[in-house]
C-alpha positions as CSV (number, residue, x, y, z in Angstrom):
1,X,0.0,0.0,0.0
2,X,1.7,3.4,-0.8
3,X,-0.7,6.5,0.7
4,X,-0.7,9.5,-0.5
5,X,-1.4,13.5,0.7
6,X,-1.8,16.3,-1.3
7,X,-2.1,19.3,0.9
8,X,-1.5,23.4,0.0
9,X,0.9,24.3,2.5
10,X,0.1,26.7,5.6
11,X,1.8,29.4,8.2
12,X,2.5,27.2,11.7
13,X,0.3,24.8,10.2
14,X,-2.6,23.2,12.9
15,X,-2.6,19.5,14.1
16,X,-4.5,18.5,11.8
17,X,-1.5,18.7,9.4
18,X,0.8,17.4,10.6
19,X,-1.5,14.2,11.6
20,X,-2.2,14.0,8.1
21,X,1.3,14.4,7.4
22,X,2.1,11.0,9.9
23,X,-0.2,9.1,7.8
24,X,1.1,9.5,4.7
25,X,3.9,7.4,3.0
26,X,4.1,10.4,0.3
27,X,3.2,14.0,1.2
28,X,2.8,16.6,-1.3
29,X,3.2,20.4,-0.6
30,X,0.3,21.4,-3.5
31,X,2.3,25.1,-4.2
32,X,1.3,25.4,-7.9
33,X,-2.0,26.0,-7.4
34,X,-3.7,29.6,-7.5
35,X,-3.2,31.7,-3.7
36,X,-6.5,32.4,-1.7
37,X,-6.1,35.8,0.5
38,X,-6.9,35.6,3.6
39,X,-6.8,32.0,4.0
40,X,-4.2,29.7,5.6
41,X,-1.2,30.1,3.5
42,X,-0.1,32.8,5.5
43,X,-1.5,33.3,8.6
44,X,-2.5,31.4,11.7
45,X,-3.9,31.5,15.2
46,X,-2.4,31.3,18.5
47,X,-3.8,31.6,22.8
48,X,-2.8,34.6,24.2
49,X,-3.4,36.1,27.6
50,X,-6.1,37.6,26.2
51,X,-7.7,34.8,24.2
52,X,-7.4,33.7,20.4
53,X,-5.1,36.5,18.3
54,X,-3.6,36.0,14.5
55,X,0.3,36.0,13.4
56,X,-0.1,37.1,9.7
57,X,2.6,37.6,7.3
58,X,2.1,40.4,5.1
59,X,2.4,40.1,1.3
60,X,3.1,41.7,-1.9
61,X,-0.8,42.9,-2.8
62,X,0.0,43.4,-6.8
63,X,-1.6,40.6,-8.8
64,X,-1.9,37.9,-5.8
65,X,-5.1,37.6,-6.5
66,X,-3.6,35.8,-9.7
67,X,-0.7,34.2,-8.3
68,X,0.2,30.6,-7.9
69,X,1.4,30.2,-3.9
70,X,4.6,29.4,-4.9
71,X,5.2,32.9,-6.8
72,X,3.5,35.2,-3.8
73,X,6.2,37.6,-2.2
74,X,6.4,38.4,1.4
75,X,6.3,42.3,2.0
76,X,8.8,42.4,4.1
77,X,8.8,46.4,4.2
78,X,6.5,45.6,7.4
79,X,8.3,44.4,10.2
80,X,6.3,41.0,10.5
81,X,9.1,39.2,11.6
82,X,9.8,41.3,14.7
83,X,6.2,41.3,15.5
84,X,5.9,37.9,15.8
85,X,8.5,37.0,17.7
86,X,7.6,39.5,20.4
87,X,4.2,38.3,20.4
88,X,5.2,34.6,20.2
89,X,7.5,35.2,23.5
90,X,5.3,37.4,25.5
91,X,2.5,34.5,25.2
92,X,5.0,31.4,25.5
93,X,7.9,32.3,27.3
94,X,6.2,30.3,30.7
95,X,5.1,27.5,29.1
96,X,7.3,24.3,29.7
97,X,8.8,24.4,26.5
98,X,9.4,27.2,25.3
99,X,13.6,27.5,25.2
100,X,13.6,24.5,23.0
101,X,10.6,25.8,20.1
102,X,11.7,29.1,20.6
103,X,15.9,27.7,19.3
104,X,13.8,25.4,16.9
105,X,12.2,28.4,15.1
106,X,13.2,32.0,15.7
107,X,16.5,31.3,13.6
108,X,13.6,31.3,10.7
109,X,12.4,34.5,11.5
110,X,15.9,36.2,11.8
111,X,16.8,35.1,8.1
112,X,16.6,38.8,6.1
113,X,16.8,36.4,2.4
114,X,13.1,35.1,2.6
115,X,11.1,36.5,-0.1
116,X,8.8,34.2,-0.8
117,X,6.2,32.7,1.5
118,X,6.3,28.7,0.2
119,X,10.2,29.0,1.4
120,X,9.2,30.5,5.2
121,X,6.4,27.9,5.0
122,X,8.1,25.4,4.0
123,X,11.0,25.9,6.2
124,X,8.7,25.9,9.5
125,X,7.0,23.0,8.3
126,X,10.5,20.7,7.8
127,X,11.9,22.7,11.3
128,X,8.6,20.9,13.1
129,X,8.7,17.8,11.6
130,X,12.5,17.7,12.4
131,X,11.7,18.4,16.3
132,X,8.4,15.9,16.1
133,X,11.1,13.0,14.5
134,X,8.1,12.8,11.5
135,X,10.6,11.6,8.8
136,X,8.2,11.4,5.7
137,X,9.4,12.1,1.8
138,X,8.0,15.3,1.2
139,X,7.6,16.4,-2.6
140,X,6.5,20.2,-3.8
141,X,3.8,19.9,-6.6
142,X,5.6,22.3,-8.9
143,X,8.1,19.6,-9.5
144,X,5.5,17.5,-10.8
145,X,4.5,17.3,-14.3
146,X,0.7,17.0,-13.5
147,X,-2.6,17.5,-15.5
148,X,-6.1,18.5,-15.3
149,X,-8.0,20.4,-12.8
150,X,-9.1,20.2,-9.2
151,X,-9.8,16.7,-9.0
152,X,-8.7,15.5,-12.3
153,X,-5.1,17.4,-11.4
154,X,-5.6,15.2,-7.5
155,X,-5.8,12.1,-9.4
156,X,-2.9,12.7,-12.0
157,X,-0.6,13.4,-8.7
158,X,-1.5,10.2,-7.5
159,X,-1.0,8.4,-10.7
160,X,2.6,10.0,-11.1
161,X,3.1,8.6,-7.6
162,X,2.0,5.0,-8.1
163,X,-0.3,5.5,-5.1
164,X,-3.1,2.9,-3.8
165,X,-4.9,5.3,-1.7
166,X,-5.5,9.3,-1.6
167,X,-6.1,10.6,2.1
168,X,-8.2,13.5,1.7
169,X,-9.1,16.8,4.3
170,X,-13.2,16.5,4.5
171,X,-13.4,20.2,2.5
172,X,-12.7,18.5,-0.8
173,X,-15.6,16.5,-0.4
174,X,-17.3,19.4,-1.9
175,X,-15.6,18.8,-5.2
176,X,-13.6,15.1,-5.2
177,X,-15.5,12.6,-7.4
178,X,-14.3,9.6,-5.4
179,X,-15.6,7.2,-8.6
180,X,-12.6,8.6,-11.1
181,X,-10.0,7.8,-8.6
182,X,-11.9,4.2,-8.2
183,X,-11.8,3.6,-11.4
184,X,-7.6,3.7,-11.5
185,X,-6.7,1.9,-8.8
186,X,-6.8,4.3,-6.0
187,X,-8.7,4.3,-2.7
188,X,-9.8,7.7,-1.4
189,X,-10.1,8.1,2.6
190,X,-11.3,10.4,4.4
191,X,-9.1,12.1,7.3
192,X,-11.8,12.8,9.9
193,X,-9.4,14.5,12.0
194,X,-10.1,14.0,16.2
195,X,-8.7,17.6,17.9
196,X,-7.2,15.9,20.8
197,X,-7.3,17.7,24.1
198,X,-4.0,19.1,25.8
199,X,-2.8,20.9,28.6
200,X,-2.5,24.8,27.8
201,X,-1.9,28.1,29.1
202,X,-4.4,30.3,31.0
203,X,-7.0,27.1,31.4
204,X,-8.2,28.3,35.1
205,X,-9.5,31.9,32.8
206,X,-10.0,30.8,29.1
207,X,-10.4,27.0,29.6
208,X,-9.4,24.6,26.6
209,X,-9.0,25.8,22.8
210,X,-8.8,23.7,20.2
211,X,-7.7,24.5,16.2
212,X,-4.6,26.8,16.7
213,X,-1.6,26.7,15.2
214,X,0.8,23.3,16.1
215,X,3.5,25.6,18.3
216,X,0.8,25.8,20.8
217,X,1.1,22.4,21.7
218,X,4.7,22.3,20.9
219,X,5.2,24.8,23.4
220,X,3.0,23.4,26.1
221,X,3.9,19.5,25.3
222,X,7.7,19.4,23.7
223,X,8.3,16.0,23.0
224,X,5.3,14.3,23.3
225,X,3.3,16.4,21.0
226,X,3.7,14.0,18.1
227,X,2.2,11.0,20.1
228,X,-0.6,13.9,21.6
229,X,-1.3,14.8,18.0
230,X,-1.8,11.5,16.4
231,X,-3.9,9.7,19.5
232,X,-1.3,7.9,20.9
233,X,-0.9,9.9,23.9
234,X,-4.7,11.1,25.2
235,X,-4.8,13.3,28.2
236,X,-7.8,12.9,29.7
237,X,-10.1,16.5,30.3
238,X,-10.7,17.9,33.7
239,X,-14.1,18.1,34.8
240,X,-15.2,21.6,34.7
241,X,-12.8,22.8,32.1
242,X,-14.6,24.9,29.0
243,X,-13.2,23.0,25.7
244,X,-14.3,25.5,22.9
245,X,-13.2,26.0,18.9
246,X,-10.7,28.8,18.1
247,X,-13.6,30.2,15.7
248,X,-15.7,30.7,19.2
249,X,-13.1,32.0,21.1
């Protein structure tokens, strides 16, 4: 059996991801396909003091709207970087871990040659998996000579990968025609993804929230955030603890 991911990539991507990721035998960064604004790519959501707050990375506005994620330029006339560091280190600097993500990933944010956002995302992403030990072959789309569109362009991935089956997020049920992929060979799954609970910061005043950027558990969990992430580790919730989505928060 040989599994495949195709996923666009994302800013401090959520659990989700990098579950996903652990899955896979194959994961594909899908960069050649057009940039949404405001969406994941380049921003995402971490717990504060005072509850749920973004770290966005401003880009080049000219034509993104047009723009394949691979070829969207950081603005880096904005100080973004400094930003979020300051704002990662006021909120983290008590949890347990927070010397060891803070080495992991800062370096990143000092670099002054990023200028496109697939290379900081990129690098974040291999930086994490590095720390979690989630060794996976990891292939960018754009090096791929594939064909058709949305599905169609899914399926011709998975063919150029000799894959059995295609794990799938549940938004592309919207649009993935699981009888074409049927019909060559290849299984589609769905991922179904089960948030796990873990211990955070500010529980006593904000209680538990789920859906946030992965360097919230990093920071709170260190090393046993990869087995907290997938289900093998399951820390069980307190009684009277408020568990609540980062989009009610």
């Amino acid at each position: 059996m040989k599994r495949v991911v195709i996923l666009q990539p994302g800013y401090l991507p959520w659990l989700g991801f990098f579950d996903l990721m652990y899955k896979a035998d194959i994961f594909v960064i899908y960069d050649n396909v057009q940039y949404t604004v405001d969406d994941w790519r380049n921003r995402n959501r971490i717990k504060t003091s005072q509850g749920v707050t973004w770290l966005t990375v401003p880009v080049r506005k000219k034509g993104v709207i047009k723009k394949l994620i691979k070829d969207v330029e950081i603005d880096n006339s904005h100080k973004w970087q400094k930003k979020h560091l300051k704002t990662i280190e006021m909120n983290y600097k008590r949890a347990p871990y927070y010397t060891d993500i803070s080495e992991l990933i800062f370096s990143i944010y000092r670099k002054k040659n990023i200028h496109y956002l697939i290379d900081l995302d990129t690098e974040l992403i291999y930086k994490i998996c590095e720390y979690l030990g989630l060794h996976r072959s990891i292939i960018l789309s754009s090096n791929l000579k594939s064909e058709g569109k949305k599905d169609e362009r899914v399926l011709s991935i998975c063919k150029l990968l000799h894959a059995t089956h295609y794990l799938s997020g549940n938004a592309a049920k919207d649009y993935l025609r699981e009888e074409i992929f049927e019909a060559d060979g290849v299984t589609v799954e769905w991922h179904n993804y089960n948030h796990p609970y873990y211990n955070q910061l500010w529980m006593k005043e904000q209680g538990f929230i789920s859906h946030l950027s992965v360097i919230d558990l990093l920071f709170n969990h260190g090393p046993e955030s990869l087995d907290i992430l997938t289900g093998k580790k399951v820390i069980p919730e307190p009684p009277g603890i408020k568990v609540r989505h980062a989009d009610e928060a």
